[in-house]
C-alpha positions in Angstrom: 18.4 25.6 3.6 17.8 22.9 0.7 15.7 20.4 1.1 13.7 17.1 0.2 10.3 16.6 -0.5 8.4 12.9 -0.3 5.0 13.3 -1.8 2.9 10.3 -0.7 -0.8 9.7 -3.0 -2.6 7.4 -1.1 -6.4 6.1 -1.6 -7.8 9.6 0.8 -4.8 11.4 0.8 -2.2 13.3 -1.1 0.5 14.2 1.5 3.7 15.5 1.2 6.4 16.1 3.7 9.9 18.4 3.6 13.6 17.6 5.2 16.5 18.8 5.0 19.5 16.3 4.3 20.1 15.3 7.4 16.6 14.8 8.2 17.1 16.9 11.3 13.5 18.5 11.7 10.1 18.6 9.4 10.6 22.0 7.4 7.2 21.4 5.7 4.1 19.4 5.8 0.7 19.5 3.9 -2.2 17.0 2.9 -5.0 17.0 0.8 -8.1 14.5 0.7 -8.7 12.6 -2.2 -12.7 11.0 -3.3 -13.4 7.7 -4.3 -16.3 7.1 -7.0 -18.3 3.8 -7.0 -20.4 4.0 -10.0 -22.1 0.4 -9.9 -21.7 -1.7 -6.9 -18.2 -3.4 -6.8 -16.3 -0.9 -8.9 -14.0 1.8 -6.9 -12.6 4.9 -9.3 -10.9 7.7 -8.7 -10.9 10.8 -11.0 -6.9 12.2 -11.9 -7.9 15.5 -12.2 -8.9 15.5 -8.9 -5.8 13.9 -7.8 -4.0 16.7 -9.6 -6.0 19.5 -7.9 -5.5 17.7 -5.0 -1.2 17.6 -5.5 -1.5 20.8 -7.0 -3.0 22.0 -3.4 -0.1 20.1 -1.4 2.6 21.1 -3.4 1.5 25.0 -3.3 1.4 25.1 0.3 4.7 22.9 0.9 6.4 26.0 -1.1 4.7 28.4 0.2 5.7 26.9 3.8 9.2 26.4 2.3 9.7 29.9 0.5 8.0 31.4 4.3 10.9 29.8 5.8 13.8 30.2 3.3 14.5 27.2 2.4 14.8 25.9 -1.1 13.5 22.3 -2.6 15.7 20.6 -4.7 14.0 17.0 -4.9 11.2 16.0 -4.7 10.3 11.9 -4.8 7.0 10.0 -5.1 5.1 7.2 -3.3 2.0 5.9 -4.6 -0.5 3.5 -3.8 -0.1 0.5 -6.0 -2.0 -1.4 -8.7 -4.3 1.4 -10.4 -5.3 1.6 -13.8 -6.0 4.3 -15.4 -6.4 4.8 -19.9 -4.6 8.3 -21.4 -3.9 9.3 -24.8 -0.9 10.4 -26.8 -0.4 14.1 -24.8 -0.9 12.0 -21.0 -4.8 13.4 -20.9 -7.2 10.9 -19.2 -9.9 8.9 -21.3 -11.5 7.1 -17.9 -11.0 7.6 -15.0 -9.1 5.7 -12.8 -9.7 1.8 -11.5 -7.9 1.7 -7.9 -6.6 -1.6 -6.4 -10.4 -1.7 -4.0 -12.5 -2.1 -7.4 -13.9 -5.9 -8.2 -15.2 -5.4 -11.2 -12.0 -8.1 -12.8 -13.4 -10.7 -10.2 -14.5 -13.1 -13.3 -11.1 -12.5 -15.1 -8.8 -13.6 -11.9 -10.8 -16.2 -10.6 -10.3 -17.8 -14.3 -6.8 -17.7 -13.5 -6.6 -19.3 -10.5 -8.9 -22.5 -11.8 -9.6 -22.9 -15.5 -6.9 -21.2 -16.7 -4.9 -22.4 -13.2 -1.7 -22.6 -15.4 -1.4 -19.6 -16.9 -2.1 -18.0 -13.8 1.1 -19.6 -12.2 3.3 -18.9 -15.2 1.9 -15.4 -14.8 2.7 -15.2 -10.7 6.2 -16.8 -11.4 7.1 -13.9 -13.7 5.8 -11.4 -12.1 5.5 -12.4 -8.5 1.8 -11.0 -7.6 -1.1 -13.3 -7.1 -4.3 -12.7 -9.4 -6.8 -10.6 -7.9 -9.4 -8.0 -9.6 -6.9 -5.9 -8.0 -4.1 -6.5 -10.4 -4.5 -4.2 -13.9 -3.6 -7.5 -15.9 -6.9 -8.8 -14.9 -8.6 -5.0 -14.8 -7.4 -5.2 -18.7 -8.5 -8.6 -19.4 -12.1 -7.1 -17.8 -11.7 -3.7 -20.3 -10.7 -6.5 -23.4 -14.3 -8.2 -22.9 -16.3 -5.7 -22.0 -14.6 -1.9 -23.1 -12.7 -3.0 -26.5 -13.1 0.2 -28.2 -11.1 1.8 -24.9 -8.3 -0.2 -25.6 -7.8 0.2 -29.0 -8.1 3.9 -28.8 -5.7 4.1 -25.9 -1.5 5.4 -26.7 -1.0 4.6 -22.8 -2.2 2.5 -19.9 -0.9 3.3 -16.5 -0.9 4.2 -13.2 -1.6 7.3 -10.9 1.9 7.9 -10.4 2.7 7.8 -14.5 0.0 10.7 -15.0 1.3 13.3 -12.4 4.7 11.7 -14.3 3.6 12.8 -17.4 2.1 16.1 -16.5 5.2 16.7 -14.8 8.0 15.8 -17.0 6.3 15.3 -20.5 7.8 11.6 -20.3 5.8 8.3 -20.0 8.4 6.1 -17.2 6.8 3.7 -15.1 9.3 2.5 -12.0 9.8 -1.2 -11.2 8.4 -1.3 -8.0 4.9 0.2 -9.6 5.6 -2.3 -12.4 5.6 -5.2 -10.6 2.6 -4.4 -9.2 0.5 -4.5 -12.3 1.3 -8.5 -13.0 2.6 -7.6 -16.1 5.8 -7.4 -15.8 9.0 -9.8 -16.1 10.5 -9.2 -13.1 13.8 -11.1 -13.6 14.0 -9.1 -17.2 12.9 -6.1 -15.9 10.6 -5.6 -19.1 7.2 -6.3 -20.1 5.9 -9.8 -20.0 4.6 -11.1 -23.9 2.6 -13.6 -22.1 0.9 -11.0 -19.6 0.5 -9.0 -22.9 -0.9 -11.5 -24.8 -3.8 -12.1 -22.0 -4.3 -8.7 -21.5 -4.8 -7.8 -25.4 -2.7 -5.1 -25.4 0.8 -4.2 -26.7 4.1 -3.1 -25.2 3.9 0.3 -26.9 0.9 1.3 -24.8 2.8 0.6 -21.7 5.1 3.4 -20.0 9.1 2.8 -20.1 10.0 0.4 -17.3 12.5 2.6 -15.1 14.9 2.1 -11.8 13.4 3.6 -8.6 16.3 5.7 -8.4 15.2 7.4 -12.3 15.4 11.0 -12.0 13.8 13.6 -14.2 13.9 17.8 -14.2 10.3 19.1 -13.8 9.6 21.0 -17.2 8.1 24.3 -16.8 4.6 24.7 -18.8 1.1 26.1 -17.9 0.3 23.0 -16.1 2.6 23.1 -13.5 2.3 26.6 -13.0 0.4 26.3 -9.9 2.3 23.7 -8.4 5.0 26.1 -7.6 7.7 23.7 -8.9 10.5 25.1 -11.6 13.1 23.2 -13.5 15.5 23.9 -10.5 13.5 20.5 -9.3 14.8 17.2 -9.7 11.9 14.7 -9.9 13.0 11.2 -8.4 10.6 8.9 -9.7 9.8 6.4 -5.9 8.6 3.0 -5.4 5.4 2.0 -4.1 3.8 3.1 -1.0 4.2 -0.6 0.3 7.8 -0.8 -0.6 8.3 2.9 0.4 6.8 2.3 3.5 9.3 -0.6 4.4 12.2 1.7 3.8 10.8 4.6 5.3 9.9 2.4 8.7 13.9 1.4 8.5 12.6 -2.3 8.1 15.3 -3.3 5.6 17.3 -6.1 7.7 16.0 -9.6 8.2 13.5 -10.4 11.2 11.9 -6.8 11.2 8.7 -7.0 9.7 6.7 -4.3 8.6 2.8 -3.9 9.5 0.5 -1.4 8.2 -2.8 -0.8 8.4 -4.2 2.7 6.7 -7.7 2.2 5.2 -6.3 -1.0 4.1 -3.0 -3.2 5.6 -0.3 -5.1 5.1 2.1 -7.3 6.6 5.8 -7.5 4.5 9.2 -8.0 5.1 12.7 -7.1 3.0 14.7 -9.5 1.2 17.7 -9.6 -0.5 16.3 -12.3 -3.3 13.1 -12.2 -5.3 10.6 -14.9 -3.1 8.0 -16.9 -4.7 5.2 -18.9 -2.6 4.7 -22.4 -4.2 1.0 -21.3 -4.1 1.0 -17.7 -5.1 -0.5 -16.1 -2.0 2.6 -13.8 -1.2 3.7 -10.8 -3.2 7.4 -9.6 -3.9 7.7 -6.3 -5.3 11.4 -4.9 -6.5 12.2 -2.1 -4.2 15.6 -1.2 -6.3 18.4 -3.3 -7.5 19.4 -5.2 -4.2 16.1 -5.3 -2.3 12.8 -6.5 -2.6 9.9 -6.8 -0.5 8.0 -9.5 -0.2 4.1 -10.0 2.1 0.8 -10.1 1.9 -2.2 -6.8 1.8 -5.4 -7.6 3.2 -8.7 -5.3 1.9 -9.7 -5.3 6.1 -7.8 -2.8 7.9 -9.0 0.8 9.3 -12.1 0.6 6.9 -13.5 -1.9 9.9 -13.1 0.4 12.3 -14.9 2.8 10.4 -17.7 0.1 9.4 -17.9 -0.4 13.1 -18.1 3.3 14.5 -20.6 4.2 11.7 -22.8 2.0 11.0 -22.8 -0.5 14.0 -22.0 1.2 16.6 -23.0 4.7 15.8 -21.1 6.5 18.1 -17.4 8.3 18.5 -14.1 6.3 17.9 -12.2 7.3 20.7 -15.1 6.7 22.8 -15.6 3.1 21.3 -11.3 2.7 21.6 -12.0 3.2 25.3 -14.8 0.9 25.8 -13.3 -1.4 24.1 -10.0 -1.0 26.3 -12.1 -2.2 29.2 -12.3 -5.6 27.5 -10.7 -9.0 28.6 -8.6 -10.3 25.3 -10.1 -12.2 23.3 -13.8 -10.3 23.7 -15.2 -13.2 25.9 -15.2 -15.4 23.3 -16.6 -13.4 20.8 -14.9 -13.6 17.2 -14.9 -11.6 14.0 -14.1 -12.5 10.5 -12.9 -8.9 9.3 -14.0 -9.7 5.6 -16.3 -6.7 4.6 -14.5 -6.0 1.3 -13.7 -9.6 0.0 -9.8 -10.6 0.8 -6.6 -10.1 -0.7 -4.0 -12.1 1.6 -3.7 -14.8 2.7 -7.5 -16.0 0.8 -7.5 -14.0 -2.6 -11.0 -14.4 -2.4 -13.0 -11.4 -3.7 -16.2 -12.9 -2.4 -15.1 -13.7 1.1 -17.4 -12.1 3.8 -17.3 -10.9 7.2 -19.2 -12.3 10.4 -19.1 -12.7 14.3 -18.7 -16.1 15.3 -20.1 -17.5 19.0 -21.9 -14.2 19.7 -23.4 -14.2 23.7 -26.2 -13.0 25.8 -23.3 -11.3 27.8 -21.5 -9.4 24.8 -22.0 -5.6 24.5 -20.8 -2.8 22.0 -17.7 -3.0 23.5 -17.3 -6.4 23.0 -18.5 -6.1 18.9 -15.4 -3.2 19.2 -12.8 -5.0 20.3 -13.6 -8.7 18.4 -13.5 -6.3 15.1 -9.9 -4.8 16.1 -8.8 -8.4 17.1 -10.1 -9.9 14.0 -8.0 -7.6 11.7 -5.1 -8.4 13.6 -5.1 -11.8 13.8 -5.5 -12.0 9.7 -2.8 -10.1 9.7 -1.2 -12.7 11.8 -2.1 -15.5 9.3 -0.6 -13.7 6.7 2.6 -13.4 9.2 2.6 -17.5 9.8 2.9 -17.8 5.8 5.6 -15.1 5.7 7.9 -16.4 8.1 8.2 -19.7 6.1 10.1 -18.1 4.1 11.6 -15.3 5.4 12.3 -16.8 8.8 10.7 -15.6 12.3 9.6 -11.8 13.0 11.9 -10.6 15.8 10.3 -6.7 16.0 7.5 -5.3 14.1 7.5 -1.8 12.9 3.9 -0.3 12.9 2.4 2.5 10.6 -0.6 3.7 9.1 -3.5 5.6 11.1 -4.1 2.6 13.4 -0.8 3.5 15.0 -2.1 6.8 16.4 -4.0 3.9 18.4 -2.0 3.0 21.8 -5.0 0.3 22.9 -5.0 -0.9 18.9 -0.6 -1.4 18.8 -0.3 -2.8 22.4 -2.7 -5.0 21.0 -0.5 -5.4 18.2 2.4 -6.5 20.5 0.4 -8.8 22.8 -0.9 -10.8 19.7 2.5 -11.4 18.1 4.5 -11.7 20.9 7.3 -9.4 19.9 8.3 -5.6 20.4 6.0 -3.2 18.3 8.1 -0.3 17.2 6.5 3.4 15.9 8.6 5.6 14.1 9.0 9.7 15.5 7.2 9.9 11.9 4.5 8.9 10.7 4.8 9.9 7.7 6.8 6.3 6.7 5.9 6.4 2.7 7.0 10.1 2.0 10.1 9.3 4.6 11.0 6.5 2.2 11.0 8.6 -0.8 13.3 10.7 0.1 15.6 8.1 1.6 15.2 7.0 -1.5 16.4 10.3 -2.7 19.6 10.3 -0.5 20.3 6.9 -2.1 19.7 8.3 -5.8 22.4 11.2 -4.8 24.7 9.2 -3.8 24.2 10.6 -0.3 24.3 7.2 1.4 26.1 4.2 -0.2 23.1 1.4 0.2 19.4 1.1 1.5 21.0 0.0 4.9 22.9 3.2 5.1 19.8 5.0 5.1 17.2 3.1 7.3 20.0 3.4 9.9 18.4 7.0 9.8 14.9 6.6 10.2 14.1 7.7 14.1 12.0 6.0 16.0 9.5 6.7 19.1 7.9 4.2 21.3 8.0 0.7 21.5 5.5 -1.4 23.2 6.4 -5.0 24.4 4.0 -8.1 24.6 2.8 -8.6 27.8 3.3 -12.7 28.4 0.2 -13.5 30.1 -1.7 -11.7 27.5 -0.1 -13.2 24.5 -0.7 -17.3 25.8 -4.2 -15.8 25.8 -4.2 -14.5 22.3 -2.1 -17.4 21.2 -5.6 -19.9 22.2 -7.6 -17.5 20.7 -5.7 -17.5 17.4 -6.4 -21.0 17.3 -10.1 -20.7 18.2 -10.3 -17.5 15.0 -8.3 -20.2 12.5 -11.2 -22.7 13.2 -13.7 -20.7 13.2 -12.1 -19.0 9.6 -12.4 -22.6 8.1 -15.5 -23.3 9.1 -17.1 -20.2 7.8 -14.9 -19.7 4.3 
């Protein structure tokens, strides 16, 4: 049987998942966990050649899973975390390693864009449609102009993750438009490279990969570096879209009122649009997800990572058993509140220095009670970033949930009683490697648009708000907003 592949390279993980065209049954599956370096306090790096090994791992055991079987892969398609930099020369061989989206070593260079140099840094969002942030590479760049010169003058390309398994894969430098727009310099409604992101960054077109349609396909060339992938030239490489974008598709949230929320290690919060959206004051992102859609929301840095501050260093003790005392819990932690801001903030603050605290903290409060305020305080930012959304996408009617908090049922009815609407799970959830290869059936010709294909996506269960519950949550909100602009 032939069959797609969607290879997902996440911040801990390279995953990678096999269907056949009708996305019937999972033919394959295989993961592989990726490290990340912090060399001096703030910066986050990840080394590619570990993130090779690491695909090089997946892939070999997809095939051999695949080849086990008898079934044949024809495509494969990629989903990658966004807004990594990473410098390599002429033959696609890393000079550094790579600086991922958590890093804050650029927190100088966007802060100067959002106050003395306030008007460049709207021009900038307007063109490209992502706020500044030391996540964005224009401002990592702007950070290697001042302080690594010598890197970037020695440099034939900067890019991303994605365009280094690219390279080592196809021998071409092609960076998609979804990954694109994620770097802030990019001219979104040219589809090229900005001159006056350039011209911040210090750096020229020519060291930039080939701006290419999500849909760009490739033939894997056969050398000693694939070798132990187990791919041959009988493989077409569809280039993807981000994981964000990818994961919007893959959750079959592409029609209006079904918002998309993750939370992996990170989250997000995003919806899909027809038309390119811009926020008057550059707090939302809109990424191009292929030539009709786009998707448009807010990341926050505080997702899962609190949950793991919380079970290793607070509380010291098992998740699940944590998840349960916490269950036990009357909403809204009896008053107790948490500012989930341990990394800085992305959405809806862009404040790399914001921190994290409990607000209003009791005699009475326990473990469980510090448990709970944590998972409620990552879900009401998420909520704030869902107020500024729907003004201008209109109201959230269903939300589709993915990422590892999912696997939660206390965490996503939580989800549901907050919000107030149905909290769909897909049967996968897999939702960034299942968007690649919708992706994939869209490239093909397979299905005629994007809503063709998320009519595909299968689905498992849906929890519904409980009403009592969500008037509850809905005072509490209001108690976390005060409480958010009293401390920030």
């Amino acid at each position: 049987m032939n069959c797609f592949v969607g290879v997902d390279v996440g911040t801990t993980n390279v995953k990678a998942l096999a269907l056949p065209a009708d996305l019937s049954q999972v033919l394959a599956h295989a993961s592989a966990p990726v490290e990340t370096l912090h060399p001096k306090p703030g910066f986050a790096e990840q080394d590619p050649d570990q993130i090779w090994s690491a695909f090089v791992q997946v892939m070999a055991e997809v095939n051999r899973e695949l080849a086990g079987a008898g079934h044949t892969m024809t495509h494969l398609a990629f989903s990658t975390a966004m807004h990594s930099l990473l410098a390599m020369d002429a033959q696609g061989e890393p000079l550094s390693h790579a600086i991922i989206w958590s890093d804050n070593r650029a927190e100088q260079q966007a802060s100067d864009l959002r106050t003395t140099q306030a008007e460049l840094g709207r021009q900038l969002y307007q063109q490209t449609g992502i706020p500044m942030h030391p996540m964005v590479p224009l401002c990592k760049l702007a950070w290697l102009r001042e302080h690594e010169p010598r890197l970037l003058r020695r440099t034939a390309c900067f890019g991303a993750i994605k365009e280094f398994l690219w390279h080592k894969l196809t021998g071409e430098f092609a960076i998609d438009y979804s990954i694109a727009t994620a770097t802030g310099l990019f001219d979104a409604a040219n589809r090229q490279w900005s001159e006056l992101a350039l011209t911040h960054a210090g750096i020229r077109a020519d060291q930039l990969s080939t701006p290419v349609p999500t849909t760009h396909q490739h033939p894997v060339r056969e050398s000693g570096q694939t070798a132990g992938t187990g791919l041959t030239s009988a493989v077409t490489l569809v280039i993807g879209a981000s994981d964000g974008c990818l994961a919007n598709l893959g959750a079959g949230a592409i029609k209006r009122g079904t918002t998309t929320l993750t939370i992996g290690t990170s989250g997000a919060i995003r919806q899909t649009v027809r038309k390119p959206l811009r926020d008057e004051q550059g707090r939302l992102f809109c990424y191009i997800l292929d030539d009709d859609y786009y998707v448009v929301g807010g990341p926050t840095n505080n997702g899962g990572n609190v949950l793991e501050w919380v079970t290793e260093k607070l509380a010291q003790a098992e998740t699940d058993v944590l998840l349960a005392e916490a269950d036990a819990i009357a909403p809204g932690s009896d008053g107790l509140l948490f500012l989930p801001y341990l990394q800085g903030e992305r959405a809806p603050l862009w404040d790399a220095h914001a921190r994290g605290a409990y607000l209003h903290v009791d005699w009475q409060h326990t473990r469980a009670h510090f448990v709970r305020a944590a998972l409620e305080g990552v879900l009401f930012n998420l909520m704030l970033i869902n107020e500024l959304l729907m003004k201008h996408t209109g109201p959230t009617r269903v939300i589709h949930a993915n990422g590892g908090f999912a696997q939660s049922r206390f965490w996503v009815q939580m989800l549901a009683d907050m919000s107030g609407v149905p909290v769909r799970l897909n049967a996968s959830n897999e939702s960034g490697s299942m968007g690649g290869i919708l992706l994939t059936m869209k490239a093909l010709g397979l299905v005629a648009t994007l809503d063709e294909a998320a009519k595909l996506v299968e689905f498992g269960d849906t929890y519904e708000p409980d009403p009592k519950r969500h008037r509850l949550y809905q005072q509490v909100f209001k108690r976390w907003q005060l409480g958010l602009s009293q401390n920030t």
